[in-house]
N, C-alpha and C positions, 0 to 999 in steps of 0.2 A: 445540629441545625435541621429543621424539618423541610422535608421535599417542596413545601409550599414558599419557604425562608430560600432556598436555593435557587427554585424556577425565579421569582423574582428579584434576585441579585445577579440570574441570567438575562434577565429583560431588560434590565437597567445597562448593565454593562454592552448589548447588543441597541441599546437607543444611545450611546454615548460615542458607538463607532460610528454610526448611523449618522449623528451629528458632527463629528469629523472630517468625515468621508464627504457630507455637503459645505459644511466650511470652505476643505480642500477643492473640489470643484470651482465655489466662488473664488476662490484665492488664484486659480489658473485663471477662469474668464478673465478674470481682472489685470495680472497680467500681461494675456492674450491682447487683452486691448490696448493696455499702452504701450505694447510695443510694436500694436497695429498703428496707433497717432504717430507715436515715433518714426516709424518709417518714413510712414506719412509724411512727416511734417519733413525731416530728412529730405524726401522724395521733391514736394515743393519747394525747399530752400534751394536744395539744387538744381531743380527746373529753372525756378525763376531766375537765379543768376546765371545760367547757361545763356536763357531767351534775353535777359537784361544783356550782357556783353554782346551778343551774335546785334543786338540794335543796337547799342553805342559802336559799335565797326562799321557800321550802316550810314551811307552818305547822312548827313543832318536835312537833306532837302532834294532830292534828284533829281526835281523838274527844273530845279532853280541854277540856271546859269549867268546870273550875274558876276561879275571883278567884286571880290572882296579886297582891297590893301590890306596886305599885310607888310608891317615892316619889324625883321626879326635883328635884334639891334648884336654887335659883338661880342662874343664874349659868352652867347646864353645859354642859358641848361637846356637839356632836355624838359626838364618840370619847368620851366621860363616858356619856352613853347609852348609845351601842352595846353597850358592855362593863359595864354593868348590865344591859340588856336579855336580855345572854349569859349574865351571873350566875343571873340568875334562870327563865334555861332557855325565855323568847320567844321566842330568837332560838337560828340556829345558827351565826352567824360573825356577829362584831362588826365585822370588818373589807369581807365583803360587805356587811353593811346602810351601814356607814358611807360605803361608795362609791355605793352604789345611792340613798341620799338625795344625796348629791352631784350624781351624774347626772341626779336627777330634778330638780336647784336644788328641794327642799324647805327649807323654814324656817316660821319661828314657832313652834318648840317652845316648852310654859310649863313652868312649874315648880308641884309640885302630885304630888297622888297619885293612882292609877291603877289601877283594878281590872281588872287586864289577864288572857288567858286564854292556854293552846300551840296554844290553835286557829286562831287569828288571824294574819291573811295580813302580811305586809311592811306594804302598803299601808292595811292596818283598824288596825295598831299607829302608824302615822305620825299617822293620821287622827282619832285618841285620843290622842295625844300634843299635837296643834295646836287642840283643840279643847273639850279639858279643861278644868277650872277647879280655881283654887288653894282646898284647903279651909281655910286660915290667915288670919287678917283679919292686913294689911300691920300693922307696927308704927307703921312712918312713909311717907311718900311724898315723891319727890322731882321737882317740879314744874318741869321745865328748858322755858323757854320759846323760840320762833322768833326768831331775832334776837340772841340772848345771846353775848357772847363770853366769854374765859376766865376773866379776872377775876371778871364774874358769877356762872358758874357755880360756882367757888369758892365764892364768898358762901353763895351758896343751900347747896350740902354743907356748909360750915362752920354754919350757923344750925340746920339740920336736927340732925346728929350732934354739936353740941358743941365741935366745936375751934375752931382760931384761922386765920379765914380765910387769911393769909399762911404758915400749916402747908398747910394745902390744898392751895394756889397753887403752894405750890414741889413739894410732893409731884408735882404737876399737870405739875411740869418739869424734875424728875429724871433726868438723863439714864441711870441703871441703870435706872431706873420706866418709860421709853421706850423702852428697848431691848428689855425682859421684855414688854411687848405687841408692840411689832414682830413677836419672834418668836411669839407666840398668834395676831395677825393680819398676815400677810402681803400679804393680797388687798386688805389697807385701810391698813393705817397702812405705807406704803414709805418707801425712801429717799429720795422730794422731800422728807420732811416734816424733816428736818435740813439741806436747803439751808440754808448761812453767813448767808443774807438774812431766814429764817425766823425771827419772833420769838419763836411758842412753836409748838411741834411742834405739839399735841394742839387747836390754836385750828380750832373748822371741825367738829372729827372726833365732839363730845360730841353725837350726837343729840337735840332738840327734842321731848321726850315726859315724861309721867310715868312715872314706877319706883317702885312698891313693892314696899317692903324688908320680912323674915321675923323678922329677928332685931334685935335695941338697935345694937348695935354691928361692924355689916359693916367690915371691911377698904378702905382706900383703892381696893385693885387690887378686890376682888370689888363693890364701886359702879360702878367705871371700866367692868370688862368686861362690868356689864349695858347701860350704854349703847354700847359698842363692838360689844357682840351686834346693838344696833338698828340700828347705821348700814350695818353687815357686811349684815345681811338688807337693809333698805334698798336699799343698793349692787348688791347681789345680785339686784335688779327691773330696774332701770334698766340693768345691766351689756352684756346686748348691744346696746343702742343707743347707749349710750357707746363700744365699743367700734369702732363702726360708724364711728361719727363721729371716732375716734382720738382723744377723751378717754380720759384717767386720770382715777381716782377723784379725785386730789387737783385736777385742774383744772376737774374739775365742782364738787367741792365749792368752790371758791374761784371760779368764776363765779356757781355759786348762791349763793352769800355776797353777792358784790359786789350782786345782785337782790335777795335777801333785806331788805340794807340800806337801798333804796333807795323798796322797794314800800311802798303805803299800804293799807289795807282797799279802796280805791275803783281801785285800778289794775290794769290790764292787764300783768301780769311777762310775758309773751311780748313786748310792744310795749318793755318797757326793754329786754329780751335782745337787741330786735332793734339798738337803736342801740347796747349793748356791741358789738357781731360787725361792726355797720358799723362802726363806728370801727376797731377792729381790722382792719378788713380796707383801708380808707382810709389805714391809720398816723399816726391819732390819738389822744392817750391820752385816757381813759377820764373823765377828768375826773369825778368821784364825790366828796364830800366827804364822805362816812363812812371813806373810804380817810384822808385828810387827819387826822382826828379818830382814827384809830387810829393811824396814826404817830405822833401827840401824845401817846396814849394815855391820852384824852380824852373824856367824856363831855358833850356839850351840845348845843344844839339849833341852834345856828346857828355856820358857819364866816366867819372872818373872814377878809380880805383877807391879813394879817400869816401868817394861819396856812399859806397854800397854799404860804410857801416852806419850808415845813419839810423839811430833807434825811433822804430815807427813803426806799428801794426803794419802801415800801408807797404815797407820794405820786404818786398816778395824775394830777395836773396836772405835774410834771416828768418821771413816765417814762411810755413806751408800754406797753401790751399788760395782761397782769393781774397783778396786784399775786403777788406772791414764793407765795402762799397766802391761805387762808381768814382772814377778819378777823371773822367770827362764825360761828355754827350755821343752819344755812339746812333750811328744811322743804321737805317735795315737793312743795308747789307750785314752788318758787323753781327744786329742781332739777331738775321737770319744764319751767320755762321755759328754761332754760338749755339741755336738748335738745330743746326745742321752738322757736324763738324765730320768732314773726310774721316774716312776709315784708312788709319794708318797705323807703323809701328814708329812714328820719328818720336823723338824725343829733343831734339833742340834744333832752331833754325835763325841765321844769318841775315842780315842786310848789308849787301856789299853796296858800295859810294855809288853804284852806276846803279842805285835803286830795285836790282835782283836782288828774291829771297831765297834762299839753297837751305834743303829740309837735310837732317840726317837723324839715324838710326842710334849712332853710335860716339862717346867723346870723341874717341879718337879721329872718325870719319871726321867730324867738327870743328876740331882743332887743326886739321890736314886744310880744311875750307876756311878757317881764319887765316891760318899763315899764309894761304896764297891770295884772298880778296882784301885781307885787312892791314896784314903785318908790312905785309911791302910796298902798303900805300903811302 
């Protein structure tokens, strides 16, 4: 090859880097620039939804102090609100307040009417909302006490409204009527509440309160969902230290249950909590004879010998650990002992006939306290 054949396959090869090297240039400008838009665009989407939310929190009207009625009827959701609230021009996005009470874990809305104004901040509408009173005198009231389990509570709605307690009962265990709150409450009634072992879904879940009711004749489901509102806010107190402790709702409520059952007016429910968790933690079962008398499904005062072999997930003398679920309604005391429970070593405790409960350490110490409060009575 001659020097003149060389120099130009050198020229060639240095205008081919030459053109590369400017390619490569365009190829970064470019980019350079889209992921200047990107930003960009980034930077505006979340501008504007920052400055959009900070003006939907923003009174709808501040000069304007006129009485808006509101009337927030029983029974309603948070999202029922919101989007009345928006109706009636309170509010300017139903779907912002409805996340903003979320996040703030607000509850205890009533039901009732409201002379509300556009002037009024997020927080003075919430604050009128939880605070308010119903102008309606109840028609009836429905008196669900601590300790009740489902059958009970049937009774009680059945007496109250007129129907036939076993209409109740079964309404109470409907598997469509179960499923249609599942999906209203999520955060409470989950999928343990159909474990195969569970004898009724909703045993546990009926909150321990009074409810008055507005109208003659409420709906099975609009009765249900105003106690499933209480257990929901309820739950909704206690949920970060449950969650702490890696309790689910349903195995708080079914430890507070098993407490529940067992406390007197005169006892210490931290001191029973504490010998459920030791036992559990020793892998001893629970031995509890209201467990016993619910497998029966059984109402009395005293368990007998015969009865402790009854075969039943829920017979806490044959199995370990806590029973499948809730075996009645437990109030907050029961399910503040439950996440609270004394720090002890007992391992079994007593109810003597005069309503004291005697904690001990030891069988023996145990049996020394049966045979003097129990045997010789």
């Amino acid at each position: 090859m001659s020097a003149e054949e060389k120099n130009s396959k050198k020229d060639l090869i240095r205008q081919k880097m030459l053109e590369r090297q400017s390619e490569a240039k365009v190829v970064r400008k470019i980019v350079l620039i889209i992921a200047a838009v990107l930003v960009l665009t980034v930077g505006l989407v979340a501008g504007g939804g920052y400055f959009y939310i900070k003006s939907a929190l923003e009174p709808t009207d501040p000069g304007n102090k006129k009485k808006i009625p509101v009337e927030v009827p029983i029974g309603s959701s948070v999202g029922e609100i919101s989007r009345l609230l928006e109706d009636k021009g309170l509010i300017k996005d139903a779907r912002v307040f409805k996340y903003y009470v979320k996040l703030k874990n607000e509850s205890g809305f009533m039901a009732g009417d409201y002379p509300l104004n556009p002037s009024m901040t997020i927080p003075e509408i919430i604050e009128s909302l939880k605070t308010g009173k119903v102008v309606q005198e109840a028609v009836f009231k429905l008196a669900i006490p601590e300790g009740n389990q489902l059958d009970q509570i049937s009774g009680i709605i059945a007496d109250k409204t007129g129907q036939k307690q076993e209409d109740v009962f079964a309404k109470l265990n409907d598997k469509e009527f179960i499923s249609t709150l599942m999906e209203q409450y999520p955060e409470v009634l989950t999928e343990e509440i159909l474990n195969e072992n569970i004898k009724y879904p909703l045993e546990g879940y009926l909150f321990p309160a009074t409810y008055p009711f507005y109208k003659e004749d409420p709906t099975m489901e609009e009765i249900v969902k105003v106690m499933l509102d209480k257990t929901r806010e309820v739950l909704a107190e206690y949920s970060p230290q449950a969650e702490e402790q890696n309790m689910t709702p349903h195995q708080l409520l079914t430890m507070a249950s098993l407490i529940e059952e067992e406390a007197t007016q005169q006892v210490d429910r931290n001191k029973i909590a504490s010998v459920f968790y030791n036992r559990i933690e020793t892998g001893m079962p629970l031995q509890t004879d209201p467990t016993v008398l619910y497998a029966k499904g059984e109402h009395k005062s005293r368990v007998l010998y015969k009865d402790l072999e009854v075969d039943s997930p829920y017979n806490t003398y044959k199995n370990t650990g806590l029973t499948p679920g809730p075996i009645a309604n437990a109030g907050t005391m029961s399910i503040e002992a439950a996440l609270n429970p004394e720090d002890t070593d007992f391992l079994y405790f007593l109810a003597t006939p005069e309503g004291e409960v005697l904690f001990s350490s030891t069988l023996d110490e145990h049996n020394e306290k049966k045979a003097e409060h129990i045997t010789n009575n």
